[in-house]
N, C-alpha and C positions, 0 to 999 in steps of 0.2 A: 674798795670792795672788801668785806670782812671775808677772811678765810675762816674755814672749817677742818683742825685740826686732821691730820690723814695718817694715820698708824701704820697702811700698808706700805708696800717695797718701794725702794726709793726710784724715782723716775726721770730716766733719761734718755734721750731721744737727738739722736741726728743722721740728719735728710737734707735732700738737694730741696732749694725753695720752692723749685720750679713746680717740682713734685708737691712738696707739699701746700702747694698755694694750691693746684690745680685738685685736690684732696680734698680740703676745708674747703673750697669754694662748692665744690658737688656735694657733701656732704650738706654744706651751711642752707641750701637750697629748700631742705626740710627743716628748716629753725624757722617759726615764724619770728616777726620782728619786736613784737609784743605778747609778751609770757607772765603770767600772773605767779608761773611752779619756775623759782630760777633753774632748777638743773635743765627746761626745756629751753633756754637761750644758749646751751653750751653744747661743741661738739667733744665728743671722747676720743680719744687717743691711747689705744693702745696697742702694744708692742705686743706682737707674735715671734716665731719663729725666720727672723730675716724679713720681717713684713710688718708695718705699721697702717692698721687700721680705723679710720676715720669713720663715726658713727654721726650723723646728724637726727633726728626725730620730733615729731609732733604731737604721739600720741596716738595718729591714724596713719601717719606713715612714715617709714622709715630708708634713709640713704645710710650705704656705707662702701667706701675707698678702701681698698687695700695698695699700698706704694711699697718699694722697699724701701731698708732704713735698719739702723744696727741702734741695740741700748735695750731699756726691760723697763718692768711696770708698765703702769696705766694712768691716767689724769684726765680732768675735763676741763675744758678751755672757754671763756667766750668765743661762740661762733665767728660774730662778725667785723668783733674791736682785732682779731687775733689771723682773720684774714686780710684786715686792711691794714696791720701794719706788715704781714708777708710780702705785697704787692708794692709796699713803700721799701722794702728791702731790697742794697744792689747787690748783695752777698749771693755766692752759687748754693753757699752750705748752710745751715741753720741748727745750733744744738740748743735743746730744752733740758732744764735741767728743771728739777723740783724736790725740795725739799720735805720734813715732819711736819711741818709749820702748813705743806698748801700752797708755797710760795712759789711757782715755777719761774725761774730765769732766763730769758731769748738770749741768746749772743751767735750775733753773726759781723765777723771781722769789729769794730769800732763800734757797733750798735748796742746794746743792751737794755732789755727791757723788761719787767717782772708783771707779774700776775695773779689773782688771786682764782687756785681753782677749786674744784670741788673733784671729793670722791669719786670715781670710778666706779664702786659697790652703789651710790647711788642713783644712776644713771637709769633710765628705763630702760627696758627691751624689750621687741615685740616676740614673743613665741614663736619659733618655727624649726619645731624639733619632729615633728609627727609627718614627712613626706609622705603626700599621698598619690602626685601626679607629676611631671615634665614634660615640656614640649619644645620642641626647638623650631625657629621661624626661619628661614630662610630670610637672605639679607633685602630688608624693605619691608617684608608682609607685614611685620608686626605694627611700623608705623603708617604703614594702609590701614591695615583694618581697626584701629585706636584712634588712629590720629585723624578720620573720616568719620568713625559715628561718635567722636567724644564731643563734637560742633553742638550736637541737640541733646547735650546733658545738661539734666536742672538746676540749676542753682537754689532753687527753696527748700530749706532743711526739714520744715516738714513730711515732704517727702524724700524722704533721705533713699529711699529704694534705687530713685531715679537718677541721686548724684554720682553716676558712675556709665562704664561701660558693662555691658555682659557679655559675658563670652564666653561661648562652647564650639565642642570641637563633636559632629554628626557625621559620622560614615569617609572619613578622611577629608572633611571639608569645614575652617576654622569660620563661622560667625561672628560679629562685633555687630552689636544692636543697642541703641541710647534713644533715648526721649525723652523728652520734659511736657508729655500729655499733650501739644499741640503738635510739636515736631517729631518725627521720626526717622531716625537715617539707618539701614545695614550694609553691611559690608561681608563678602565673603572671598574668601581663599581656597585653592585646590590644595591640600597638603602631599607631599611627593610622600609614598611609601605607606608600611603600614602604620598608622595611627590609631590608639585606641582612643576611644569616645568618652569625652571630656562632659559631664553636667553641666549647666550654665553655673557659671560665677559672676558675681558681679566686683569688678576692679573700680574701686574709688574716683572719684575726683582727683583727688590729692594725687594719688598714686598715679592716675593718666599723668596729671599734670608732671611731676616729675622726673616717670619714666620716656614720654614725649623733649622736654628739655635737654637729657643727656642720652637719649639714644644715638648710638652711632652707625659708623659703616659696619656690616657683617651682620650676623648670624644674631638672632635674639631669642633667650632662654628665658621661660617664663614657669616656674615653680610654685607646686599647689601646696599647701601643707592645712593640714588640722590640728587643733585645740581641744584639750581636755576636758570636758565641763561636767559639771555635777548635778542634781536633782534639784529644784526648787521647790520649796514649800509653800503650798499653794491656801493661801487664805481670804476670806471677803472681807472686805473693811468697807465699814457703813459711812458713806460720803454724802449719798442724796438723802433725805429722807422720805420715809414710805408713803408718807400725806403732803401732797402740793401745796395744802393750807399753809406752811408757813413759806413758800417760795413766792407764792399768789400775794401774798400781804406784805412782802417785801417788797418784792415787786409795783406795788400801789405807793408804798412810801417812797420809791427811788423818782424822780423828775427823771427823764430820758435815759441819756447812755454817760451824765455827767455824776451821777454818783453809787456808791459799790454798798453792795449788804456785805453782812461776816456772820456767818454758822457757827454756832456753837452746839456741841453735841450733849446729848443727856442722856438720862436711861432709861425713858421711856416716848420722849419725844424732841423731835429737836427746832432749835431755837435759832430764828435769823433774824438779826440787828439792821437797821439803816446806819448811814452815819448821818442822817440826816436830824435836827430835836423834833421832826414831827415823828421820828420811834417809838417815842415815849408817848405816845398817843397809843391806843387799845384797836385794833383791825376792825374791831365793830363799830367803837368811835367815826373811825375815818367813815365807815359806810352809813351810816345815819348823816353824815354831812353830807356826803354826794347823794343818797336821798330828799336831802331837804332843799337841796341846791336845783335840781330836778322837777322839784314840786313848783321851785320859784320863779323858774324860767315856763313852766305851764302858764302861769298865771300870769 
């Protein structure tokens, strides 16, 4: 793999395996397997305060591990070459080292292994700086009422509305409602105490899916946050044109659903091609033939 030269702080990192197998693997969970942007096949690694941070992501959703772990910097790993050789590791310890060059080095007891990473600064993240909301589930509710109406979420991205859960929280009582236009499942909960009243959200796919795979025993915290967005400029752009005459005569040249017109725009009317060479034929041409075709079958 070519590395990508890395100017930031130098990077080193050691951890028990167990740990950080058990890390990259919940992280890797958000790595799908086939990434056309490489930095989205790689998890991030980086060093806090006494705490090593594991970030995986897709773009629509995001995992991340905090383990402890002593060393500094930051680096991105391949997700899932970088957990399978964790799990082929007998060693308890594990140091990462990484160099200017990108290179980062495994050594655990006899093992040695190197790797090519990428930047840390280029890593995606998803915004979640603006908290608007918390709630806290009591242990189970949350994979009740998720893990019960997520069964009748849609799969067809056209309607993307439907690929998820929704869920609000009305007069201290949490909802969870999913459909895919034929099926419809809800689920609700008493919540203990006061709780204030939550809008409907709707929680992803993605995100059911891999808040369901690593939920555990206890208490489940679910955080609302908002995004900053700005004004759009709102403009018409001329796609159809205003006279069906030339959609209608294209239409006449295409044979059924086996061949495609192409629009071309002008400045005062616009122009639809067949790919068919009866194009090159004139709309009125074609219709004096099927007049006279008409005439023939009378007689």
């Amino acid at each position: 793999m070519s590395t990508k030269k890395n100017e930031a702080a130098p990077f080193r990192v050691e951890a028990s395996r167990a740990d950080l197998l058990r890390a990259v693997s919940r992280a890797g969970t958000a790595v799908e397997r086939r990434n056309t942007i490489p930095i989205l096949s790689f998890v991030e690694l980086a060093m806090g305060f006494g705490t090593l941070a594991v970030t995986g992501t897709n773009l629509d959703a995001e995992m991340r591990v905090e383990i402890e772990a002593t060393g500094e910097g930051a680096a991105c790993l391949p997700a899932h070459r970088f957990r399978d050789l964790l799990r082929a590791l007998p060693s308890d310890r594990v140091v990462l080292t990484g160099d200017a060059d990108g290179v980062v080095t495994l050594a655990a007891d006899a093992t040695e292994a190197t790797y090519g990473s990428l930047p840390s600064a280029d890593f995606p993240r998803l915004a979640a700086d603006n908290k608007l909301w918390s709630i806290t589930f009591p242990d189970g509710v949350f994979a009740y009422l998720i893990g019960g109406a997520s069964d009748a979420m849609s799969t067809e991205e056209t309607r993307y509305y439907l690929n998820g859960v929704c869920l609000e929280v009305k007069d201290g009582v949490a909802i969870a409602t999913a459909t895919d236009g034929h099926r419809l499942v809800s689920r609700t909960s008493n919540l203990a105490g006061a709780i204030a009243d939550i809008a409907p959200v709707i929680i992803p796919r993605d995100s059911v899916r891999l808040a369901m795979a690593q939920i555990g025993r206890g208490e489940s915290v679910l955080t609302g946050y908002g995004l900053t967005v700005g004004p759009l400029n709102m403009a018409l752009i001329a796609a159809v044109p205003a006279s069906s005459d030339a959609l209608r005569h294209a239409a006449a040249l295409c044979a059924g659903n086996r061949h495609r017109a192409r629009g071309r725009p002008g400045p005062a009317t616009a122009h639809v091609d067949s790919d068919l060479d009866a194009a090159r034929l004139s709309a009125a041409a074609l219709v004096r033939g099927m007049r006279h075709r008409r005439r023939l079958r009378r007689e």
